[in-house]
Each structure stands twice: as C-alpha cells, then as structure tokens.
N, C-alpha and C positions, 0 to 999 in steps of 0.2 A: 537500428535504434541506437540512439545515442545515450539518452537517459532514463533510467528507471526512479521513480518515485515511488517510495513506498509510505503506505500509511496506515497507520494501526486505529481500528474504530476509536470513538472517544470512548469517554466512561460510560456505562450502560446500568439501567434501575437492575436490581436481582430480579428476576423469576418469578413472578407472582406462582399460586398452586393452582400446580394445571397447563403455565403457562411452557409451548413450547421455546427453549434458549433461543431459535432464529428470530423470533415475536421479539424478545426485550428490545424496547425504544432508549433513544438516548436520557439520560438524568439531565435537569437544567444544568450542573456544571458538566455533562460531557458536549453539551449545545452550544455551550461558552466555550467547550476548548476546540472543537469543533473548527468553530468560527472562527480564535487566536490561529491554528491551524492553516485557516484562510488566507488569513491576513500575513499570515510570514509566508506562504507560498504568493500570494499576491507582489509583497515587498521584493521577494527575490525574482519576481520575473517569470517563476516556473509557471506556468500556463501548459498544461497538456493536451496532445494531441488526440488522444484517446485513454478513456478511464476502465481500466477492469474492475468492477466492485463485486464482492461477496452479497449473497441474496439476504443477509441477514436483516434485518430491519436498522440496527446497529450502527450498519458498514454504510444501508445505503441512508441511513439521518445523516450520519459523518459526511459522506459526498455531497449530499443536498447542501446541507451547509457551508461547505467550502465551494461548491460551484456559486452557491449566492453571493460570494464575495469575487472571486475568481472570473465567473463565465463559464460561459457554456464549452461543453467539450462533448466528443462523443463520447456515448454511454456502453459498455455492454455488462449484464448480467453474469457470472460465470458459476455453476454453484459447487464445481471443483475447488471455487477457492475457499470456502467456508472447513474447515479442517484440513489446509491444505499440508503437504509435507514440503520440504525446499526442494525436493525434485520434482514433485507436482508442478509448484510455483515454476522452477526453471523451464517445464514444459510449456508454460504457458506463455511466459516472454518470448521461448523460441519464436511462439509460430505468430507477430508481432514484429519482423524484422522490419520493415518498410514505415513506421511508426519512429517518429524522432525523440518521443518525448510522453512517456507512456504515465500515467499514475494507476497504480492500483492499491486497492485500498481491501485491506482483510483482518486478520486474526493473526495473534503470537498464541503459539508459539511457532508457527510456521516463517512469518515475518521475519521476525528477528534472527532466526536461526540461517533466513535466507541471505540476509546481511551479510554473516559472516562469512556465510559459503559461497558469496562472488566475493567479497572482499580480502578475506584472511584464506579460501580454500577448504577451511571447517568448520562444521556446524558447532564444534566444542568451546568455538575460541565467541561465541556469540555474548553480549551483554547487557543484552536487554533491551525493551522497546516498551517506554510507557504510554499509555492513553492518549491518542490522537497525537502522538510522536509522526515525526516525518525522519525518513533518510532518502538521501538523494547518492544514486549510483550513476558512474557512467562508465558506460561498455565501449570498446572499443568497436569499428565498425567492420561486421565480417562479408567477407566475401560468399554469398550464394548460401546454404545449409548451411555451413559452418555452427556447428555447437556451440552455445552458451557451455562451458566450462568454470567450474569452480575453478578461482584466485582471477578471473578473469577482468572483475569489477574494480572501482576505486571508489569508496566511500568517499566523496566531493560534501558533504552537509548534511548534519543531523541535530534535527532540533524537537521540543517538547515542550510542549505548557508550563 
C-alpha cells in the first residue's frame, strides 16, 4: 500500500428518541460537504482502489456521496471501524498490503488520533479532524509482514470543508 486516505463522516442530524447513533443519516450540509469532499478527491486524482467504510449510516451516506462524484471502487463494510482505536485502525491497513491506494472512511476520534500515530509516532501530538475532513497518508512500501509502525507515515494532504 502506498497510500492511505482517510475520511471522517460529514456532519450527521442528532439522534432522534430512540434512535440507535449507527442510524443517524447525514444533515443537507453534511451531503453538501460530503460531495465538496468529493470533488477535492476528484481534483487531486486520489481515486481508490478499495474503500473500508464504518457500518454507520453516516460513514456509508459520506462514501455514497463521494463515489457519486469519484467512481466506483471496491466496497467492504468493516464494523471494527465504527469506535475504532488507532491500533484497531493500524490492524486493519495491515492486512491491505497488496492495495495501492486505500480510502477508509470512519469516526474521530479514532481517525485523527491515527493521523498522528503514522505521522508524528503519537496519538498526543494529534489535531483534529473536522466533518468530512480528508488526510492523505503515504507509507512507505514494506517488504512481506512487515508492521505498519507508528512515525511510519508522511502526512502528503489534508483538507476540509
């Protein structure tokens, strides 16, 4: 894998009573950024080769959205990523090596904190990640098992609505 994409749901309505958090649908402006979201992965080229999205309703409006502008890619469902921690997440890129160009699309605080931890080596040194935010990581390419490793990463682009 060469690159990681990450992408943090858009904005999402609250909770109606009763309603379980995975159910909340995106807000008209999280559909709008959604889309902007699109359109700057569009612009830059980044078209992935396979998508991991969070089972939320959220995560997967946000991918809808941005495959409608983008294109198709492969899908998989993952529902480890929905509260994930950044060693879950780094779990998950591991087994993804063969994959040039991944996007996954989830929740902070997991997201962002995972940023930090290919990027900077710690989760402390993280800075946030707003609504339908993208960062764009790239790993170096390893040889066979070889670990994904915190400080491993270089944050290459991060952008936001």
């Amino acid at each position: 894998m060469r690159q990681v994409i990450l992408l943090r749901h858009a904005h999402a309505e609250p909770a109606s009573p009763g309603q379980a958090d995975l159910d909340r649908p995106l807000s008209p402006v999280g559909l709008a950024e959604a889309e902007a979201a699109g359109r700057w992965l569009a612009e830059q080229g980044l078209q992935p080769d396979r998508v991991l999205c969070s089972p939320a309703r959220r995560t997967r409006e946000t991918l809808e959205a941005v495959l409608g502008i983008i294109g198709y890619a492969e899908q998989r469902l993952d529902e480890s990523i929905y509260e994930a921690t950044p060693g879950t997440l780094i779990g998950l890129l591991q087994g993804q090596e063969e994959v040039e160009r991944l996007l996954l699309v989830g929740h902070n605080p997991g997201l962002e904190r995972l940023v930090a931890l290919l990027d900077s080596g710690q989760t402390s040194d993280y800075r946030g990640m707003p609504p339908a935010a993208v960062a764009v990581l790239a790993l170096p390419e390893l040889p066979g098992q070889d670990p994904i490793e915190p400080g491993l990463g270089r944050l290459t682009a991060f952008w936001w609505p």
